[in-house]
C-alpha positions as CSV (number, residue, x, y, z in Angstrom):
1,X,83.0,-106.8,10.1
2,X,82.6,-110.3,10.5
3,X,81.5,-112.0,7.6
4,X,77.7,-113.7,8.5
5,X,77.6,-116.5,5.3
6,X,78.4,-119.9,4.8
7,X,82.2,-120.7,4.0
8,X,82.6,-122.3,0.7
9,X,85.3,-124.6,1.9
10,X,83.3,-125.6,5.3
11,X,80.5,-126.3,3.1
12,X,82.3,-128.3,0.4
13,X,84.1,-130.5,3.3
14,X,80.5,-131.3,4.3
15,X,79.5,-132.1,1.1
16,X,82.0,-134.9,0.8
17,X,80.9,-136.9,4.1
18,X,77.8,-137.4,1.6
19,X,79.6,-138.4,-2.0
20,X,81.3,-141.2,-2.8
21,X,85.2,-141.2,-2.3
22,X,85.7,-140.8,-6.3
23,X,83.3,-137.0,-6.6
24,X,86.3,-135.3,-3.8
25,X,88.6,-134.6,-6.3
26,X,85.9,-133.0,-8.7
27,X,84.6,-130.9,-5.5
28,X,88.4,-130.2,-4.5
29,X,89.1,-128.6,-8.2
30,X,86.1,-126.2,-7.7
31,X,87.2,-125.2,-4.7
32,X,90.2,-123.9,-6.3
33,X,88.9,-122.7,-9.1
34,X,86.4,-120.8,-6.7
35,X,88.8,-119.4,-5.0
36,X,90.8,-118.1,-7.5
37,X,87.6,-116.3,-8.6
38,X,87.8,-118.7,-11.8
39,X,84.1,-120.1,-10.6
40,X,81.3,-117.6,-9.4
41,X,78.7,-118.7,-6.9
42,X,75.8,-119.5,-9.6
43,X,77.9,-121.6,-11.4
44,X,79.6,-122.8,-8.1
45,X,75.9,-124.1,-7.3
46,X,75.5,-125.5,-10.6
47,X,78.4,-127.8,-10.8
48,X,77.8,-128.5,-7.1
49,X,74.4,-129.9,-8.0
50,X,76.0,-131.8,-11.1
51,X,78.6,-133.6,-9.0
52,X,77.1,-134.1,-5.8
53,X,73.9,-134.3,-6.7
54,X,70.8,-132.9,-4.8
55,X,70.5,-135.8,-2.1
56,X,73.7,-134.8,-0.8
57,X,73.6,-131.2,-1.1
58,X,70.5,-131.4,1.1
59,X,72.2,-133.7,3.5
60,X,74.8,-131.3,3.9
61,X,72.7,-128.8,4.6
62,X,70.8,-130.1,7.1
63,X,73.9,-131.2,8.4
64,X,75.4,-127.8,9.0
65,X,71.8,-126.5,10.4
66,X,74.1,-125.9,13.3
67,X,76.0,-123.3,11.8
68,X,72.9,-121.9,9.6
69,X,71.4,-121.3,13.1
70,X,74.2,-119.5,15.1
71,X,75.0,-117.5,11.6
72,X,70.8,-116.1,12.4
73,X,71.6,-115.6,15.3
74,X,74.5,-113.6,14.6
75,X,72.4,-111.4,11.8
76,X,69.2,-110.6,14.4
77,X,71.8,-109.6,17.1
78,X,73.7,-107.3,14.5
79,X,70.5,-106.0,13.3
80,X,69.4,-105.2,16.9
81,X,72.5,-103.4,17.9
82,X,72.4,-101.2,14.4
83,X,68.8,-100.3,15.1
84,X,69.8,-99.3,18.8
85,X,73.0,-97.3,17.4
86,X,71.0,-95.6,15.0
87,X,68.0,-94.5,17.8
88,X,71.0,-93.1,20.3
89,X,72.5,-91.0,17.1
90,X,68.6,-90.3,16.4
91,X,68.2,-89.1,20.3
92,X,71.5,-87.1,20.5
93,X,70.8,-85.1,17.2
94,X,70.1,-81.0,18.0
95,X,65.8,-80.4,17.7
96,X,64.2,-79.4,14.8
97,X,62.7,-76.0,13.6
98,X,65.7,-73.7,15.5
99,X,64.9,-74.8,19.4
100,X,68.9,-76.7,19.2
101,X,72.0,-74.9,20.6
102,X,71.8,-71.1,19.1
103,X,68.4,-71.6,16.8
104,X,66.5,-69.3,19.2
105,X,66.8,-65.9,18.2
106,X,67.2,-63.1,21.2
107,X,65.5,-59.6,21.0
């Protein structure tokens, strides 16, 4: 299954169009860490906010509103095709109270 979030790394390489030159090696260390599951996401955030600082974080984000947007798409599509799955397993189940294949009784 395809994974429908924002990638860490795509998001930290945005973040850096929006810091100064000296912050990249900061934000390239907690990518590693991150990735070496040294750093979980709250305190990813966290340190995120320390270094870059919130200006930036919000640039980047409305900077990769793009991607925010197709990755919606991708969810409501998902959703509509599991819903539609689920109503054709829904239709091809047998009927209820003995009237499926061999629940009427013969006399």
């Amino acid at each position: 299954m395809e994974n429908l979030s924002l990638s860490v790394p795509d998001l930290l390489t945005t973040v850096k169009k929006f810091v100064t030159a000296d912050k990249h090696p900061q934000l390239d260390q907690m990518l590693q860490r991150y990735l070496q599951k040294e750093l979980g996401k709250q305190q990813l955030q966290q340190e995120l906010r320390n270094v870059a600082g919130r200006d930036a974080l919000r640039q980047a984000l409305l900077a990769m509103v793009p991607q925010i947007d197709e990755l919606q798409r991708k969810r409501e599509l998902m959703k509509r095709q599991q819903a539609a799955h689920l109503q054709t397993q829904a239709q091809q189940q047998p009927g209820v109270g003995g009237q499926g294949p061999g629940g009427a009784h013969a006399v």
